[in-house]
C-alpha positions as a printed NumPy array, in Angstrom:
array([[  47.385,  -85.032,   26.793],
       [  49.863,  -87.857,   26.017],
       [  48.486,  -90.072,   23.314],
       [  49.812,  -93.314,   22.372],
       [  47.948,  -94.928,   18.673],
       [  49.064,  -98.217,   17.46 ],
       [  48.569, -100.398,   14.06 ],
       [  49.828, -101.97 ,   11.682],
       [  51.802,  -99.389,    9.395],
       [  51.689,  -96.127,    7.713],
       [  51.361,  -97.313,    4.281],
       [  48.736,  -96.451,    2.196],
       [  45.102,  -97.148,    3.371],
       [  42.281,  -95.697,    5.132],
       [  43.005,  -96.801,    9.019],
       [  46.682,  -95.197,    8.117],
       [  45.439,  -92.064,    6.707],
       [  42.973,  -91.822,    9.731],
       [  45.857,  -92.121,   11.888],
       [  48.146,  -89.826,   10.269],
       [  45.029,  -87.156,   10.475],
       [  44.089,  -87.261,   14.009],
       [  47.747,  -87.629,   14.876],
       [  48.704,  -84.409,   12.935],
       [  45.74 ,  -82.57 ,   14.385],
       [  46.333,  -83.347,   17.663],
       [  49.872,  -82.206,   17.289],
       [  48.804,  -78.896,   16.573],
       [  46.747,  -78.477,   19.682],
       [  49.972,  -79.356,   21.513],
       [  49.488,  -83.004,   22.463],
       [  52.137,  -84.825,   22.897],
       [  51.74 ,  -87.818,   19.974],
       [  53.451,  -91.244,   19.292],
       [  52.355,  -93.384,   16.509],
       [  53.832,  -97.201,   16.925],
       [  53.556,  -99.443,   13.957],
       [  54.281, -102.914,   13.55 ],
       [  55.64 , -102.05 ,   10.069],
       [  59.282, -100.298,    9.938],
       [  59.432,  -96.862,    9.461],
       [  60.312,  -96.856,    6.181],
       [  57.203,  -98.141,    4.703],
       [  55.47 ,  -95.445,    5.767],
       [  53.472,  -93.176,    3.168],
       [  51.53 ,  -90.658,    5.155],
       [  53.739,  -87.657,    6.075],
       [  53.287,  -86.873,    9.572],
       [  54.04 ,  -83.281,   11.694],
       [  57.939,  -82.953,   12.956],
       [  56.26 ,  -82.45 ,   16.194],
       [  54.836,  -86.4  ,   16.008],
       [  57.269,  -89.269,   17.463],
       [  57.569,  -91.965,   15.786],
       [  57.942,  -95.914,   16.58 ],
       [  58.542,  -98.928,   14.282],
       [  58.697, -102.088,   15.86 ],
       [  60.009, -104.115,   12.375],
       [  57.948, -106.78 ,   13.48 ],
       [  55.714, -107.762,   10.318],
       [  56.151, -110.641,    8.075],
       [  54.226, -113.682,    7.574],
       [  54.21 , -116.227,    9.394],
       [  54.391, -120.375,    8.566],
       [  52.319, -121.918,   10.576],
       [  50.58 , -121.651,   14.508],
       [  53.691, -121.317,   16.246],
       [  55.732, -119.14 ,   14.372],
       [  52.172, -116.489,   14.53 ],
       [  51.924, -117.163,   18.22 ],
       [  55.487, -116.109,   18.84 ],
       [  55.243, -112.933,   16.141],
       [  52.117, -111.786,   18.244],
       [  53.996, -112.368,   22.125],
       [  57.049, -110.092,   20.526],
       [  54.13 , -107.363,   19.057],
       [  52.502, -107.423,   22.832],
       [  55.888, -107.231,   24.815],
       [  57.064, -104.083,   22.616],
       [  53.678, -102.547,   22.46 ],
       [  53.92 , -103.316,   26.422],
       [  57.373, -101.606,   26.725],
       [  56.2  ,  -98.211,   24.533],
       [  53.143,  -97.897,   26.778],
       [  55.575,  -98.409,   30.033],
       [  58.083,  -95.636,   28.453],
       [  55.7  ,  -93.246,   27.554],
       [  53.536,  -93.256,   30.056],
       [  50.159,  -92.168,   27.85 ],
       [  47.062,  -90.702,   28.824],
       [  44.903,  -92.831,   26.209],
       [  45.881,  -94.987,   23.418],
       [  43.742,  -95.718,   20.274],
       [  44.745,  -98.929,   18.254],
       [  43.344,  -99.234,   15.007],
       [  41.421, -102.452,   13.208],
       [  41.003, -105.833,   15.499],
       [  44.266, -107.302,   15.366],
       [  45.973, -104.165,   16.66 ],
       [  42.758, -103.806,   19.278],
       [  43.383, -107.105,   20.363],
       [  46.995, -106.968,   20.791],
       [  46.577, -103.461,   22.568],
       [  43.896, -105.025,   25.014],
       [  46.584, -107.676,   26.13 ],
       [  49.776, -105.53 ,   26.465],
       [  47.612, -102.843,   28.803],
       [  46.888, -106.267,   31.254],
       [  48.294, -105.562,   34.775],
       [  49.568, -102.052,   33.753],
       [  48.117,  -99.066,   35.494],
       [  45.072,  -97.903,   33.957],
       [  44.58 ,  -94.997,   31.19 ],
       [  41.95 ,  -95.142,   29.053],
       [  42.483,  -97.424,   26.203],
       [  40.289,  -97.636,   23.282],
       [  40.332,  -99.878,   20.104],
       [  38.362,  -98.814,   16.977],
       [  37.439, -101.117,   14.012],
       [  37.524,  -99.801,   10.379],
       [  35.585, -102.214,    8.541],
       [  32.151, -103.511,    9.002],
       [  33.144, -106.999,   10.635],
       [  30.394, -109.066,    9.403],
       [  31.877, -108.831,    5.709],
       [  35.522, -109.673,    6.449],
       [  37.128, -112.739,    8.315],
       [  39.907, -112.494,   10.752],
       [  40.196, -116.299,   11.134],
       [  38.984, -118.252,   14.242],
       [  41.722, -117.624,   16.357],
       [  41.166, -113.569,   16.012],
       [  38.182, -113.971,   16.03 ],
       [  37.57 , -115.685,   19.467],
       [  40.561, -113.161,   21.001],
       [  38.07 , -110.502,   19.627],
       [  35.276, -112.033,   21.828],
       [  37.346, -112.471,   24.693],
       [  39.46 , -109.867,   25.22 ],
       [  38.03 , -106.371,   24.048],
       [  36.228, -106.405,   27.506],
       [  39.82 , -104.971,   28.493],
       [  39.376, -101.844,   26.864],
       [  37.771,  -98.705,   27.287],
       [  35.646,  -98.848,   24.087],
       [  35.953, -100.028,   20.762],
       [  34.991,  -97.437,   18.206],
       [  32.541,  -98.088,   15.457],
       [  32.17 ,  -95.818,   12.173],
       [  28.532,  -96.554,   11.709],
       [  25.947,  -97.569,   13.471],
       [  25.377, -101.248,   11.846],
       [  28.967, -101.936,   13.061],
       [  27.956, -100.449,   16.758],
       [  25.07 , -103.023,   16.649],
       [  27.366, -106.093,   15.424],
       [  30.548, -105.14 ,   17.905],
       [  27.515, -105.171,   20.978],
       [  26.247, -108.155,   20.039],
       [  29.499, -110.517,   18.965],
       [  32.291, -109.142,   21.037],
       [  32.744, -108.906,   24.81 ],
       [  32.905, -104.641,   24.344],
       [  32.386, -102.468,   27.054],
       [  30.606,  -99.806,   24.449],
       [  30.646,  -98.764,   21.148],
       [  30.68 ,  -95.087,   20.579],
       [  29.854,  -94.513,   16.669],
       [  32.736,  -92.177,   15.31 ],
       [  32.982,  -91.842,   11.515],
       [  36.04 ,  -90.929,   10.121],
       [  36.842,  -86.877,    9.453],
       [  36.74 ,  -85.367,    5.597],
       [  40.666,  -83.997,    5.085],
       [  39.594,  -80.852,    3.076],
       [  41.594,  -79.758,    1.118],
       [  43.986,  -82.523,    1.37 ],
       [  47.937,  -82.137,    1.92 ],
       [  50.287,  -82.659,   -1.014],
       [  53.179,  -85.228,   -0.917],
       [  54.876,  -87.196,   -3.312],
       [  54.184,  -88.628,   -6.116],
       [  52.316,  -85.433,   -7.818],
       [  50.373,  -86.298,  -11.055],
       [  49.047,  -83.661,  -12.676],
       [  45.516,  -84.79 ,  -14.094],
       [  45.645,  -83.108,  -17.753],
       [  48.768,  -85.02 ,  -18.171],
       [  46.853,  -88.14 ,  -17.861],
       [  43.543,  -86.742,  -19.556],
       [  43.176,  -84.333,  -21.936],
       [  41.722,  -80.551,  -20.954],
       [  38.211,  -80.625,  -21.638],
       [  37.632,  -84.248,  -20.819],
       [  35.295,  -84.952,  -18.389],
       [  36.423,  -87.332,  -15.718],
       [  34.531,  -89.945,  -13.873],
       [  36.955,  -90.639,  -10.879],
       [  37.172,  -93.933,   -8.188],
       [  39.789,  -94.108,   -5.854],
       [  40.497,  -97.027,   -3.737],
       [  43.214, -100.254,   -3.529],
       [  42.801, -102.591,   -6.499],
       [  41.24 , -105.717,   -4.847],
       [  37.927, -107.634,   -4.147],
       [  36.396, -104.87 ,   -2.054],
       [  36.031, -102.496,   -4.579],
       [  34.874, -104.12 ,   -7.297],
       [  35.933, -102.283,   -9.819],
       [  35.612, -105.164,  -12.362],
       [  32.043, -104.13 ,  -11.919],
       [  33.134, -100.333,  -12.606],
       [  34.854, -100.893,  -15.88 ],
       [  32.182, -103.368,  -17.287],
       [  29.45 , -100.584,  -16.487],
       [  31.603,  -97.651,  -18.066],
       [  32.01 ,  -99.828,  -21.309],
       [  28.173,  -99.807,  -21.409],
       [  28.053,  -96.004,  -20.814],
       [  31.136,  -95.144,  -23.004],
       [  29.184,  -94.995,  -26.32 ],
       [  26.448,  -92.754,  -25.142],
       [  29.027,  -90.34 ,  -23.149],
       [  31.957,  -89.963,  -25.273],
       [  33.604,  -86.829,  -23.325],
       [  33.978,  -88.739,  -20.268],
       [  37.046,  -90.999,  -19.015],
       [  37.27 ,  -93.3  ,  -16.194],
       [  40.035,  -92.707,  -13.298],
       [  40.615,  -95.065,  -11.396],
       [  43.807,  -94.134,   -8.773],
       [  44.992,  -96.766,   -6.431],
       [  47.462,  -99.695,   -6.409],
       [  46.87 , -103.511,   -5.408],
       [  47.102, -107.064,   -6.562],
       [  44.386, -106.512,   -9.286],
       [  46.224, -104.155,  -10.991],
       [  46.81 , -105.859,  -14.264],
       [  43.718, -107.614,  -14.231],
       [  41.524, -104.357,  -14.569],
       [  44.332, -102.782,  -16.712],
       [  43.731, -105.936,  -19.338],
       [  39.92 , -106.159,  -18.679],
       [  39.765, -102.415,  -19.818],
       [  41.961, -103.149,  -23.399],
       [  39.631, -106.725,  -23.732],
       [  36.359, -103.953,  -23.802],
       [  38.306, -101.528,  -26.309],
       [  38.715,  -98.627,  -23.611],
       [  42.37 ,  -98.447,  -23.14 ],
       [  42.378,  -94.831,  -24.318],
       [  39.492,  -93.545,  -22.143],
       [  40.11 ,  -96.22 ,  -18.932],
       [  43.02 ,  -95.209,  -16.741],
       [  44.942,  -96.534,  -13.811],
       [  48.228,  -94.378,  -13.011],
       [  48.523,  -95.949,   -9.329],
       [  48.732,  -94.38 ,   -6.195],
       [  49.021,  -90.238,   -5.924],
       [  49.968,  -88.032,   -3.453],
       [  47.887,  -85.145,   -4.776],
       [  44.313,  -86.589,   -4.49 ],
       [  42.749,  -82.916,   -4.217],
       [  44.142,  -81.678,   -7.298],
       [  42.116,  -84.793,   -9.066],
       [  39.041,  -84.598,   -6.547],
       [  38.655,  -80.777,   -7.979],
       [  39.585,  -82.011,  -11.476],
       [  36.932,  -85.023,  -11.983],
       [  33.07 ,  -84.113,  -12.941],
       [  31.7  ,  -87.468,  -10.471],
       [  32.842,  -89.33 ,   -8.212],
       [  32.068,  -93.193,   -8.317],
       [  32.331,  -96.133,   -5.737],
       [  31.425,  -99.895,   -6.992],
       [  32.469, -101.722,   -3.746],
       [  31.22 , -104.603,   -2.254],
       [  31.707, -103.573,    1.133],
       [  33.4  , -100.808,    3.288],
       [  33.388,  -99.451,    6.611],
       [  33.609,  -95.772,    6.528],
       [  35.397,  -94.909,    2.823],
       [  37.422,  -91.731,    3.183],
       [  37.669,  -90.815,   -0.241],
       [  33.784,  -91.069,   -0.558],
       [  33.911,  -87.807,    2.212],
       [  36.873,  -86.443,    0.818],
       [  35.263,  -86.099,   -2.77 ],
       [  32.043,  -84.333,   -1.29 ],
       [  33.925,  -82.127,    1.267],
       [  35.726,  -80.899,   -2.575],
       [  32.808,  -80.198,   -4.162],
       [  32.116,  -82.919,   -6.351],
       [  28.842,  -85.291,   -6.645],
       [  29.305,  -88.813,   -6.209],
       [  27.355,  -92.064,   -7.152],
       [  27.91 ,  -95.054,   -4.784],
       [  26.177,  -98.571,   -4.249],
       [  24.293,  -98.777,   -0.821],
       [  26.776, -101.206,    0.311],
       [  27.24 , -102.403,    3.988],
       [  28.749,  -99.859,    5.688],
       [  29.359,  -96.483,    4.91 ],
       [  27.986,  -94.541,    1.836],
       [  24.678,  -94.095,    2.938],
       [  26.07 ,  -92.603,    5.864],
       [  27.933,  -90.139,    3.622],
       [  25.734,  -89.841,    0.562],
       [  22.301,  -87.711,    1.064],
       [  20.699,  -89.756,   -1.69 ],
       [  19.162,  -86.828,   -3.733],
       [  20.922,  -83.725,   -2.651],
       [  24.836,  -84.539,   -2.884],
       [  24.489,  -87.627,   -5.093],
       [  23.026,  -90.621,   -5.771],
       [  22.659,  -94.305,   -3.977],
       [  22.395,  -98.071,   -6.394],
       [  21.479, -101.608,   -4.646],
       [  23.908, -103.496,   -4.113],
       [  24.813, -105.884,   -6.721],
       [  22.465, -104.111,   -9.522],
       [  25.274, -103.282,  -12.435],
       [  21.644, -102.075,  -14.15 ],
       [  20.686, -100.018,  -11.065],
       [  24.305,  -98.255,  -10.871],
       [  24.785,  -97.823,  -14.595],
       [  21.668,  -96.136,  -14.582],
       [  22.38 ,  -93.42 ,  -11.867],
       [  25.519,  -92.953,  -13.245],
       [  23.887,  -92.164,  -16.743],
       [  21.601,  -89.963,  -14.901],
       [  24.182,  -87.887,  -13.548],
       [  26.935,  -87.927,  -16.333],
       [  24.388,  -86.445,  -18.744],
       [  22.792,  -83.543,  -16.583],
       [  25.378,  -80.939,  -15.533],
       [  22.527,  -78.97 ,  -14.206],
       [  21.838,  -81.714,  -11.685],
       [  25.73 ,  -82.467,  -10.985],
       [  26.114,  -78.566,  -10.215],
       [  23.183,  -78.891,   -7.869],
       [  24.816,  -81.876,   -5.842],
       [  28.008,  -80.15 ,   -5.545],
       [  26.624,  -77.167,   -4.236],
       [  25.274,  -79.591,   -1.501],
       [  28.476,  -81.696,   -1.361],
       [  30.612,  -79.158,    0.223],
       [  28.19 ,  -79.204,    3.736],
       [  30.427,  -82.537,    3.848],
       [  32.947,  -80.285,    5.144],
       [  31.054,  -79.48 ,    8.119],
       [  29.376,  -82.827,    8.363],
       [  32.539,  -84.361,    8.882],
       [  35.171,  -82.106,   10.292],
       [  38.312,  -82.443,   11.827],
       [  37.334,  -80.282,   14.658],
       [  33.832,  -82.392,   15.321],
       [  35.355,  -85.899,   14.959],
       [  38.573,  -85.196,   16.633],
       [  35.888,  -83.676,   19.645],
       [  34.166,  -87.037,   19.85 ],
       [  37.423,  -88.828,   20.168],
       [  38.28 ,  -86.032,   22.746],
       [  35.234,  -86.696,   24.949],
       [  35.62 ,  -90.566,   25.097],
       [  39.431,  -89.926,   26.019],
       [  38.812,  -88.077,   29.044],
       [  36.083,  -90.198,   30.28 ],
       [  36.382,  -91.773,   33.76 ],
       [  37.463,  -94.976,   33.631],
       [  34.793,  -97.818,   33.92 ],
       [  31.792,  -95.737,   33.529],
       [  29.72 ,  -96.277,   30.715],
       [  27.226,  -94.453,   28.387],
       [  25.485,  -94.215,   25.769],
       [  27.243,  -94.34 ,   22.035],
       [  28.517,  -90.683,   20.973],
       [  26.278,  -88.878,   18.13 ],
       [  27.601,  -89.586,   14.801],
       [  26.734,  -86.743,   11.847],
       [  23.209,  -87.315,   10.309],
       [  23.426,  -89.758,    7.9  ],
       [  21.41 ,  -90.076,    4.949],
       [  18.78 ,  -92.205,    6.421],
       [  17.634,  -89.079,    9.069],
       [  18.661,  -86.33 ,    6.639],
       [  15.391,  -83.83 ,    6.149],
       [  15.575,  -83.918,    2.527]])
């Protein structure tokens, strides 16, 4: 199988660490890969397989005004078209709408393969401006599929975009996750025998982690073994840095940036945490359970109730209840005996999400015949269908 998956970059996110996964995996089995990026090659953070080739177009930037985006966009299409004409793939995946869009247009007129976009956010939350928006509508008729990680984002890609189908294919659980640079060693941020409440994530809007520190301060006084970790790096960064000094925590609130050992902290921490506003499917929410340890989320549209089995691997807030989450969160912090008992259960994530089961799904829409449709693929059981 030739494989050809496009976005944006490699640089540190979800959709890139996706990519980097399923490319690497695929690899192995002895598919030929290419990644293409928009982004130069040098940004790139995920470390990929020697046996991966690689493709940066150096076409990002942004642009002033209409005409200058129309003519970025016509360069992306015309490259994209000229990598699909050279290597000749079998499928090719794009990842998030813009690259879906821009894949749908540069496979116009070319011989068909099966081409397949995939979005990585819940669409209703996030704008992609009017003129994305309507190519959205219009033009993802030209593909294959478009992917959705839940099935609230199936439902909203059938009913707002001009989609063929929506297959429902969450994202796999990396277990244990690779090590790259830059390694920070947890007990040289926190001291041994500190218990560590951990959030991963970028530092902007959608995570809300505003609403993270301001609960911790109210839990601080009644657990004072536990620290908050919070790794990630984004525009916010000094905001939640100044907000955590403003609430006297600047001793037990950290935020050492991005790491490139995330398992070494995932098997560190005592509880995972996730305070966001919205998501799509969040990796590190699977990645925590799949190590072993018990996470509290909000129910936030889309994703962690998809991931969390509220009751057996960790526990679900409302949305927008700081009293709701602090509570759960106090639950858990003060019962070992109940955080042992969800990470006994986490590790099934593992299984739930595999490699080997997602990278199947995305297997079985590939080879497909062209222009036959049917119904979405079978996601894992979420937490809405789970038994317990």
């Amino acid at each position: 199988m030739k494989l050809l998956i496009y976005l944006h970059s490699l640089e540190s996110g979800g959709a890139e660490r996706v990519a980097a996964n399923l490319a690497n995996h695929w690899a192995r089995k002895g598919w030929q890969v290419t990644i293409a990026t928009v982004e130069a090659i040098e940004r790139d953070f995920y470390e990929l397989d020697p046996r991966v080739a690689r493709i940066g177009f150096g076409l990002s930037g942004d642009s002033r005004g209409i005409v200058e985006a129309a003519i970025r966009n016509v360069a992306r299409i015309r490259r994209l078209r000229a990598a699909i004409r050279d290597i000749q793939p079998d499928a090719a995946l794009a990842m998030m709408t813009n690259a879906n869009v821009v894949l749908a247009l540069a496979c116009r007129g070319l011989p068909r393969f099966c081409a397949v976009g995939s979005e990585h956010i819940y669409p209703a939350q996030v704008s992609v401006g009017r003129v994305w928006d309507m190519l959205r509508r219009m033009h993802y008729r030209d593909l294959h599929a478009v992917a959705a990680l839940t099935p609230e984002c199936r439902k909203w890609i059938m009913r707002n975009t001009s989609a063929k189908q929506a297959p429902v294919i969450p994202n796999a659980a990396g277990w244990p996750l690779p090590l790259q640079e830059p390694v920070l060693p947890p007990d040289s941020l926190c001291k041994p025998g500190r218990r560590i409440l951990l959030g991963v994530g970028r530092l902007s809007y959608q995570k809300n982690f505003p609403l993270l520190i301001d609960v911790f301060a109210r839990l601080a006084p009644r657990n004072p073994d536990w620290d908050l970790v919070i790794l990630g790096a984004g525009p916010d960064h000094e905001a939640l840095r100044a907000q955590a000094a403003e609430r006297g925590l600047s001793e037990r609130v950290f935020l050492p940036g991005v790491v490139g050992n995330l398992r070494h902290w995932y098997e560190r921490a005592d509880l995972y945490v996730m305070s966001s506003h919205f998501e799509g499917f969040p990796n590190t929410l699977a990645e925590a359970l799949a190590h072993g340890l018990p996470a509290v989320s909000v129910d936030c549209d889309t994703g962690p109730r998809d991931i969390i089995r509220h009751g057996v691997d960790g526990l679900l807030a409302p949305v927008g209840d700081s009293s709701a989450l602090e509570e759960a969160l106090n639950q858990v912090m003060a019962d070992g005996a109940q955080r042992a008992q969800f990470a006994a259960r986490a590790v099934e994530a593992r299984e739930r999400f595999s490699m080997e089961r997602v990278a199947g799904m995305w297997e079985s829409l590939f080879s497909e015949p062209l222009g036959v449709d049917r119904p979405a693929l079978s996601a894992p059981a979420s937490a809405r269908d789970s038994a317990y």
